[in-house]
C-alpha positions as CSV (number, residue, x, y, z in Angstrom):
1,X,159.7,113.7,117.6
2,X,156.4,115.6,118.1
3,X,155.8,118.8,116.2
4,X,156.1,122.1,118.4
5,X,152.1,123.0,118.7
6,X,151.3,126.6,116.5
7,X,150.8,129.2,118.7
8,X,148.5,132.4,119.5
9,X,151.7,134.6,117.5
10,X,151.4,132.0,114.7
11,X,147.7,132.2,114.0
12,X,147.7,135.8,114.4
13,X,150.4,136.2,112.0
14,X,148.7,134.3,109.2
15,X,145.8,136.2,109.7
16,X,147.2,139.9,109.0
17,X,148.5,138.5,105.5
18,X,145.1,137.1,104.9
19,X,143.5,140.5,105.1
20,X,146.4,142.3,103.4
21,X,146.5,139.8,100.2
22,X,142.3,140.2,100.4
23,X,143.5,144.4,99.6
24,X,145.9,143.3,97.3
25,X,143.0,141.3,95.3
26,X,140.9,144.1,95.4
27,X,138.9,142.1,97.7
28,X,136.4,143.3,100.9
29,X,137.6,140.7,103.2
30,X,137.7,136.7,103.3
31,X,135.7,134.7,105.3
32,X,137.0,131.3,106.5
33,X,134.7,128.2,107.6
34,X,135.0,124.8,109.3
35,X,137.6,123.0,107.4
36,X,141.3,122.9,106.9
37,X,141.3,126.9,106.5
38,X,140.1,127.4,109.4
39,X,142.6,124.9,111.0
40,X,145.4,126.9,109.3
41,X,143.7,130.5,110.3
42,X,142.8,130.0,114.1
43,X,143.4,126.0,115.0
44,X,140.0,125.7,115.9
45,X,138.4,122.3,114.3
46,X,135.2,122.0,115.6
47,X,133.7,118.4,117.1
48,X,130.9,118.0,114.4
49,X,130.7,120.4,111.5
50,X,127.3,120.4,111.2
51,X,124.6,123.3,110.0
52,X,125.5,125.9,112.6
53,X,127.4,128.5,111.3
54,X,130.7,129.2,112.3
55,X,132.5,132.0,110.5
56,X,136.0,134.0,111.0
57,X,135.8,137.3,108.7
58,X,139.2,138.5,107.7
59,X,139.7,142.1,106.3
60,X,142.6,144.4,106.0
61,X,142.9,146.8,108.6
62,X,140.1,145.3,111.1
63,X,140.7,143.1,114.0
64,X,139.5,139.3,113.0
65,X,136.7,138.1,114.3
66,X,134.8,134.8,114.7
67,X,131.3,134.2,115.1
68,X,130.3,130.6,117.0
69,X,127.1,128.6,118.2
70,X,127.1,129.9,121.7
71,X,126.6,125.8,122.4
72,X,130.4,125.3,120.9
73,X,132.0,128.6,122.3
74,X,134.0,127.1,124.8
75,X,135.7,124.2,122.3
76,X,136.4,127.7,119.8
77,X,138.1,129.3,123.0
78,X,140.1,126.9,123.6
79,X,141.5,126.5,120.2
80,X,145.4,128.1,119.8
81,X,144.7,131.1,117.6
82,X,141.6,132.4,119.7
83,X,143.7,134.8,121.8
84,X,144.2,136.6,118.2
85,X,140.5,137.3,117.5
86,X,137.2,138.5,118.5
87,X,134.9,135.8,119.6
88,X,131.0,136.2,119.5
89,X,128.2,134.1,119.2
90,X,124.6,133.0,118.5
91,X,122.1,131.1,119.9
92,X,119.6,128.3,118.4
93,X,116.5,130.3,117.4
94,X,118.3,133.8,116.6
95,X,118.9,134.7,113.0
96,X,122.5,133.5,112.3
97,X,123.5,135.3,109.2
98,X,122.0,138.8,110.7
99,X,124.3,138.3,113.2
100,X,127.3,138.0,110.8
101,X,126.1,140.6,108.7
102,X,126.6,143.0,111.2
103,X,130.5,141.9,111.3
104,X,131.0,142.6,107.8
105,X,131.0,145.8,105.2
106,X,127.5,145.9,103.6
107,X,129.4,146.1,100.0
108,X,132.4,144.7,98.1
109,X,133.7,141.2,96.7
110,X,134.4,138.8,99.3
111,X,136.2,135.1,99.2
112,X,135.0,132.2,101.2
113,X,136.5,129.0,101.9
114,X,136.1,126.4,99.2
115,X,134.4,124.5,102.0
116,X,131.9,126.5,103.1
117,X,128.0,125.0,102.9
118,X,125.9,126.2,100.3
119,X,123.0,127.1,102.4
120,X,125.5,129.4,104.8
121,X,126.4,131.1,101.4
122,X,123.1,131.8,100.7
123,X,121.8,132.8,104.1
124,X,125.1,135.5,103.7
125,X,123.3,136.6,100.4
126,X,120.2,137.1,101.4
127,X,121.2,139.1,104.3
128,X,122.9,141.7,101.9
129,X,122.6,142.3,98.5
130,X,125.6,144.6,98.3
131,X,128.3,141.7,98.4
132,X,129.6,139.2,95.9
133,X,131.5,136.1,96.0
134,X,134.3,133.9,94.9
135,X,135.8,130.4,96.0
136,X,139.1,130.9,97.9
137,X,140.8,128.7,95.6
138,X,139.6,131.2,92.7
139,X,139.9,134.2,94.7
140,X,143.4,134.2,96.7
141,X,145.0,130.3,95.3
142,X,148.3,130.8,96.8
143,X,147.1,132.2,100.2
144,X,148.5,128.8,101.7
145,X,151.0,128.1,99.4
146,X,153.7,129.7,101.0
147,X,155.0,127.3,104.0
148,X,156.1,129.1,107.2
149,X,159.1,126.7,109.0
150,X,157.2,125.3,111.1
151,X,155.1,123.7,108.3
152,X,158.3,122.8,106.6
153,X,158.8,120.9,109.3
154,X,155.6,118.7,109.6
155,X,155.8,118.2,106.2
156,X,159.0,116.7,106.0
157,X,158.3,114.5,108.8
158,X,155.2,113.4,107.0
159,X,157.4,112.5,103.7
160,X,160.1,110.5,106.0
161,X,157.3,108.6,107.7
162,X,155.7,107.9,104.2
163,X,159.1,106.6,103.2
164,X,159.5,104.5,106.4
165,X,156.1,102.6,105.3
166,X,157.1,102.2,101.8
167,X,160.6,100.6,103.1
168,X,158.2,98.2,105.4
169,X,155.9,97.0,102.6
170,X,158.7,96.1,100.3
171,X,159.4,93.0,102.8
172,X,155.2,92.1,103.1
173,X,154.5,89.4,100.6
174,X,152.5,90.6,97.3
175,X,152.2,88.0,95.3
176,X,148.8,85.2,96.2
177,X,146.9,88.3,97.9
178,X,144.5,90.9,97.3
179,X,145.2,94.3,96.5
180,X,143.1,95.1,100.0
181,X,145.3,92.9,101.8
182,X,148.4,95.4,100.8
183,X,146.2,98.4,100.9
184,X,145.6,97.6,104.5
185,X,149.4,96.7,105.8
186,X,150.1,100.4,104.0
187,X,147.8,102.0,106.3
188,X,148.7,100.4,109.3
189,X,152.4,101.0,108.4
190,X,151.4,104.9,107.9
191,X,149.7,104.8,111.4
192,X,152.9,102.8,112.6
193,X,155.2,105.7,111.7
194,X,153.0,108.0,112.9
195,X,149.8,109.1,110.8
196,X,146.5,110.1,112.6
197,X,145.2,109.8,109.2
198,X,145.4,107.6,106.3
199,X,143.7,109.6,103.3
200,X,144.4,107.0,100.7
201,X,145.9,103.8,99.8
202,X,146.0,102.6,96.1
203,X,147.3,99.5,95.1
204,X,146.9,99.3,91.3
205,X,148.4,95.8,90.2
206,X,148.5,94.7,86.4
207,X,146.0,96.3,84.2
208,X,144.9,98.2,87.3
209,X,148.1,100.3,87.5
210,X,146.9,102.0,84.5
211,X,144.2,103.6,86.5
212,X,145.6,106.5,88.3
213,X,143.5,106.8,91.1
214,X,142.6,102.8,91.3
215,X,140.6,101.8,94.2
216,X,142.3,98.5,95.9
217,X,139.9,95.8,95.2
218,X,139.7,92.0,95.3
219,X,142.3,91.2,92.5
220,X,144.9,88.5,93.3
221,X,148.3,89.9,92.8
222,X,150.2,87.9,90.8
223,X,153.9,86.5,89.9
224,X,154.9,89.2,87.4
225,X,152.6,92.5,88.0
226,X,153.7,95.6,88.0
227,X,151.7,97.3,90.9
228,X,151.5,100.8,91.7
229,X,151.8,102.0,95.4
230,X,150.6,105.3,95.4
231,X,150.1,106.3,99.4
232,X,149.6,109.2,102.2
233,X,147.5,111.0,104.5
234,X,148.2,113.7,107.7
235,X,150.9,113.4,110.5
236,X,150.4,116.2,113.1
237,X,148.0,117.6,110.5
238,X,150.2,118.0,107.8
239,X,150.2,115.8,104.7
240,X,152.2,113.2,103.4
241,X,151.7,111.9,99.1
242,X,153.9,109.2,97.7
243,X,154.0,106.9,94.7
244,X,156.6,103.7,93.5
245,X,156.1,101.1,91.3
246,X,157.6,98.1,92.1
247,X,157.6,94.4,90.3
248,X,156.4,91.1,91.9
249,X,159.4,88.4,90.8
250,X,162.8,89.1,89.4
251,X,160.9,88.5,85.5
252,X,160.7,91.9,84.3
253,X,159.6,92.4,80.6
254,X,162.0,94.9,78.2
255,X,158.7,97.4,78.3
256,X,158.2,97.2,81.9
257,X,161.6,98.4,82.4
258,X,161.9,101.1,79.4
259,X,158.5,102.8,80.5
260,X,159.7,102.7,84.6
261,X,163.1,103.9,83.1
262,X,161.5,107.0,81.3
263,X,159.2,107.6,84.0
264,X,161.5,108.2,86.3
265,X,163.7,110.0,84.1
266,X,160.7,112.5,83.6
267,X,160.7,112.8,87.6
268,X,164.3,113.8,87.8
269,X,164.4,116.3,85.1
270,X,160.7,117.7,86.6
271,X,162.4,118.2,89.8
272,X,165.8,119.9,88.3
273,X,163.9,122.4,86.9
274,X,162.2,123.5,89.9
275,X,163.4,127.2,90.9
276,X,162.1,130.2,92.2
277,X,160.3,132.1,89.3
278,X,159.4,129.9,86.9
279,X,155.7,129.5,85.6
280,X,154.2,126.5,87.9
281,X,153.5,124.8,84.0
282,X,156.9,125.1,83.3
283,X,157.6,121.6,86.1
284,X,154.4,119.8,84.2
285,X,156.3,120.8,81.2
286,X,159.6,119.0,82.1
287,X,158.4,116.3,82.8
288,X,155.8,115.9,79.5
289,X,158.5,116.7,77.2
290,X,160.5,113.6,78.3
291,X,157.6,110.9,78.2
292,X,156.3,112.5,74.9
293,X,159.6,112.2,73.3
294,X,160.4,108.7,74.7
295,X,157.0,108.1,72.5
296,X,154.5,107.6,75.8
297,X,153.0,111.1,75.7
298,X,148.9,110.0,74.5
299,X,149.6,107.8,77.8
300,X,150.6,110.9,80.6
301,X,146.8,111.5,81.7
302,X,147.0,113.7,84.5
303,X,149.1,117.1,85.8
304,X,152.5,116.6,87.1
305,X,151.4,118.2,90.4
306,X,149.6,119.3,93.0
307,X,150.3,121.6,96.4
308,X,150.2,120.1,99.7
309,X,150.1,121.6,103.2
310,X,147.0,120.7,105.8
311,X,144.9,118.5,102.8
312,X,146.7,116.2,100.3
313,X,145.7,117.8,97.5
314,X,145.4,121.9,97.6
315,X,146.8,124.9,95.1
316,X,149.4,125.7,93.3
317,X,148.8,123.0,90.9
318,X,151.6,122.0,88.1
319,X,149.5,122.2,85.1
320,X,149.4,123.8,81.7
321,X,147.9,127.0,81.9
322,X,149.0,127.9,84.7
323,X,151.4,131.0,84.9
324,X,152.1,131.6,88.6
325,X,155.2,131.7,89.5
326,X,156.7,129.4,92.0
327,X,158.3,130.8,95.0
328,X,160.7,129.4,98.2
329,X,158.6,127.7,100.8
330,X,156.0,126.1,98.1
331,X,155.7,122.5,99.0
332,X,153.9,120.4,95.9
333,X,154.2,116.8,94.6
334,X,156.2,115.8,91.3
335,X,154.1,112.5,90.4
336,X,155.0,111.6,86.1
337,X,153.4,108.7,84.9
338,X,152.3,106.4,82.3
339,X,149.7,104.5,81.8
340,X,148.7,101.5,79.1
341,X,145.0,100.5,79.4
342,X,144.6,96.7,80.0
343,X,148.2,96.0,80.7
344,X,150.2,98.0,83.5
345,X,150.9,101.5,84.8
346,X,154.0,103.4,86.0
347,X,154.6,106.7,88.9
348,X,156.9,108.0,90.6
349,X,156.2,110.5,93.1
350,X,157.8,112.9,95.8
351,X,157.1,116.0,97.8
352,X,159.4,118.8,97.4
353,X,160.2,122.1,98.5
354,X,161.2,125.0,96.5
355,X,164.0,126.2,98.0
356,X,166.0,129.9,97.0
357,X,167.6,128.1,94.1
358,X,165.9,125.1,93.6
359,X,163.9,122.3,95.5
360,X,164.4,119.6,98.4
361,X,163.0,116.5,98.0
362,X,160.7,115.1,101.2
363,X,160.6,111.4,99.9
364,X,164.0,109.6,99.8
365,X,163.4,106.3,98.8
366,X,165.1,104.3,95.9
367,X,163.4,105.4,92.6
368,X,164.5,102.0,91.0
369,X,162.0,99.5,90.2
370,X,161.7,97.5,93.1
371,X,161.5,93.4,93.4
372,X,158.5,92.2,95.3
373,X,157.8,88.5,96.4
């Protein structure tokens, strides 16, 4: 089923609560550049970001307003959320950043997309010496956090086609070929089920499971790895992130099966303790106590989480440290794991959403080690 496209209501929408959360962080406005914010702001991805600037300015209490290359004005008024803004543009020789100086106060703190190109920043900063800057994720982190239904929707789809690919590698044959050789019939089965992007594929096998981001490379599989699957990318633009271990032949050593068993017991009690208002630590926490008590703790090298929406990876991140509390609509991954250097690693991980009195899981396949040929 194809997702029902965002609208001109949608964009516009997400735009007034950009400007009044920039208020509520004491902030002059935001301004949002070529990359997945501006995707999420106006659904305008230009052909070729390249050093033009292209810049929506987003304040509380003023009407948004984009400024484009005059050369790519017509691709920006096509784009969905363009009937919610004011379009103008520059042309190659004028002064681009005097142009979007004069959309913006000449004081105050303003956030810009994480993405935004160094020299654009600069060009802002020498046009006025009245503003100051922050990175959006540093600024206003949860200004995507929050899924609207329609996102809920895309996600989900993206976790269920993720789970259909993981369902067809379990019947590909593991053990005599390279890691690339699995890493590439993931991918095509992401693209089968529907993926216009495949963002990553790691296949970590023996003593490169205990890498957590492990590159597939030319090591032969062999009869009695443990490998790690950990898989995803973007269907209709939203993103899909899942992990299993599984276990090439029926041979399964006794700490094979007590470190899988506490992993994904550390994944279970993770995702029972997801509800509204607790601290975003609180799920890393969960999960940490379990694998440090089951003696594996020096081995669980990485966060429990991260938030996921139009990029793999975005905020709120499950961390220590970090007190923010979790809310319905929050969509993140729940990814425990162990790690022994030189011998084999263990993850589990699904996408959930926080719900009004708990959490949904996106990925629905068997958490039990799984037997490979």
């Amino acid at each position: 089923m194809t997702a029902r496209p965002f609208d001109a209501g949608d964009f516009a929408a997400r735009m007034r609560r950009a400007g009044t959360a920039a208020a509520e962080a004491g902030l002059a406005g935001v301004l949002i550049t070529p990359g997945p914010d501006l995707v999420y702001f106006t659904g305008y991805r230009p052909t070729a970001i390249t050093e033009r600037l292209t810049m929506l300015f987003l304040a509380d209490g003023r009407d948004p307003v984009m400024i484009v290359p005059r050369l790519e004005r017509p691709d920006a008024e096509r784009a969905a959320g363009s009937a919610a803004l004011d379009l103008t543009d520059w042309i190659d020789g004028d002064d681009p950043y005097a142009a979007a100086d004069r959309l913006m106060p000449a004081n105050g703190r303003f956030a810009v997309s994480d993405s935004a190109w160094a020299m654009h920043l600069l060009g802002l900063m020498e046009a006025a010496s009245g503003r100051s800057y922050a990175s959006l994720t540093q600024a206003m982190p949860m200004l995507r956090a929050v899924k609207g239904p329609d996102e809920l929707e895309r996600i989900a789809a993206a976790g269920a086609a993720a789970d259909a690919a993981f369902r067809g590698i379990l019947g590909a044959r593991f053990a005599g070929r390279k890691e690339t050789d699995v890493a590439a019939d993931l991918a095509d089965l992401l693209r089968a089920n529907g993926h216009e992007q495949v963002d990553f594929t790691v296949v970590g096998s023996g003593p490169n499971g205990a890498n957590p981001h492990h590159e597939a490379g030319d090591r032969t599989i062999e009869e009695g790895d443990t490998v790690v699957l950990d898989f995803g990318g973007l269907k209709d633009g939203y993103g899909s992130d899942t992990t299993r271990t599984v276990h090439v032949g029926d041979r399964v050593g006794d700490e094979v099966r007590r470190v899988h068993d506490l992993v994904r017991e550390a994944q279970q009690t993770a995702f029972e303790a997801v509800r509204p208002g607790i601290a975003c630590q609180d799920v890393d926490r969960a999960a940490r106590a379990v694998i440090t008590d089951g003696g594996y703790g020096e081995y669980f090298i990485h966060r429990v989480g991260h938030g996921i929406g139009l990029t793999t990876h975005e905020p709120p991140y499950m961390v220590e440290g970090e007190t923010r509390e979790v809310m319905p609509g929050m969509c993140f991954s729940i990814e425990p794991g162990v790690y022994l250097p030189g011998r084999f690693g263990v993850r589990i991980e699904d996408i959930v959403t926080v719900t009004e009195d708990g959490a949904v899981r996106h990925n629905n396949t068997p958490h039990e080690l799984a037997i490979v040929r």
